[in-house]
N, C-alpha and C positions, 0 to 999 in steps of 0.2 A: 532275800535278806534274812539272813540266822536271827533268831533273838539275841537282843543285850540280855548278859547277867543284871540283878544286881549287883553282884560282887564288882562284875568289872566296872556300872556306872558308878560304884561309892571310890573305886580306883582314880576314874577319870577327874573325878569332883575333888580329886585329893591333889592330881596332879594339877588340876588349873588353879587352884585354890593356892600350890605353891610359884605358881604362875606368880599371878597376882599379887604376892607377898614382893616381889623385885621391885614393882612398880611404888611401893610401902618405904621398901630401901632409898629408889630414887626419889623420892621427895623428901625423906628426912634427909637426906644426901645436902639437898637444895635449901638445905636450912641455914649452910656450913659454907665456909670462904672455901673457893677452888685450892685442892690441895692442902687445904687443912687437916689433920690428925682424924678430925670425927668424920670430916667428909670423905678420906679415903677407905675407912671403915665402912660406914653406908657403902659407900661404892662397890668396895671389895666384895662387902653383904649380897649384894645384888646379882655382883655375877656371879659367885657362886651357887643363889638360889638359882639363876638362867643356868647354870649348867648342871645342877640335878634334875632342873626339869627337863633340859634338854634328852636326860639319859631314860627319862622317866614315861617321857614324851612319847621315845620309841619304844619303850616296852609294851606301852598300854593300846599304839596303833597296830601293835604285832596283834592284839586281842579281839581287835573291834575293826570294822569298818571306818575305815576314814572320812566317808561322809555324817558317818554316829558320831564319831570324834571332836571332829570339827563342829559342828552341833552343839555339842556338850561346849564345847570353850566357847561359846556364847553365855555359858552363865559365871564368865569372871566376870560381866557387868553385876551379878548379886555380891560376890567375893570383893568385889572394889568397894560395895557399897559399902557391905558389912565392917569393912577396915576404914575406910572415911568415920564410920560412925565411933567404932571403938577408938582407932588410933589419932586420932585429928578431933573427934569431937563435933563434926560437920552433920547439920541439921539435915532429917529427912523430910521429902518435901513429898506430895501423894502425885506430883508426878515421877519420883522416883519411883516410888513404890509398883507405880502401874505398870510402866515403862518394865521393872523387874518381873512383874504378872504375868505380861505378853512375852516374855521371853523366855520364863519356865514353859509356858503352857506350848510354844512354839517348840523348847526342848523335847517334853514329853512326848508330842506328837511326834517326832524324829525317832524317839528311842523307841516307840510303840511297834506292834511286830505289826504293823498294817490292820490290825480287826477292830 
């Protein structure tokens, strides 16, 4: 297994982070009567965030390992947090927090060159 950069982990955490922005879209989406004006905005918003990630998605697995990869998108559960909390205003609770703890510290071990 080659080492991760950082460069390319700050890459990855850019691309899941615009992951996670879609799912931001589809709930404000869901705020809106089907087919209304705002709700196909959201909408649209959505999939076009799904389709730069998509294109973003494969640049970054050309870079990495695909099991580093996939690793790494385990921490859109902090990126979902972080947006709950700024965009929705949704209380953190210290089971979140934890639950986020074990899932960096289970990243880093992934990204770590094995020593």
């Amino acid at each position: 297994m080659k080492k991760i950069s950082f460069k390319t982990i700050l890459a990855l955490q850019m691309v899941v982070m615009i992951y996670t922005l879609s799912s931001v879209m589809a709930k404000l989406a869901s705020g809106y009567e089907a087919l209304s004006l705002p709700f196909l905005f959201f909408y649209g918003a959505e999939i076009l965030i799904l389709g730069v990630y998509a294109i973003a998605w494969q640049q970054i697995i050309k870079r990495c390992e695909l099991s580093v990869a996939y690793a790494n998108r385990s921490m859109a559960i902090l990126w979902s947090l972080i947006w709950t909390v700024l965009f929705f205003h949704e209380a953190l609770t210290i089971k979140n927090i934890i639950g986020v703890i074990i899932v960096f510290a289970g990243t880093m071990i992934v990204n770590s060159d094995g020593e």
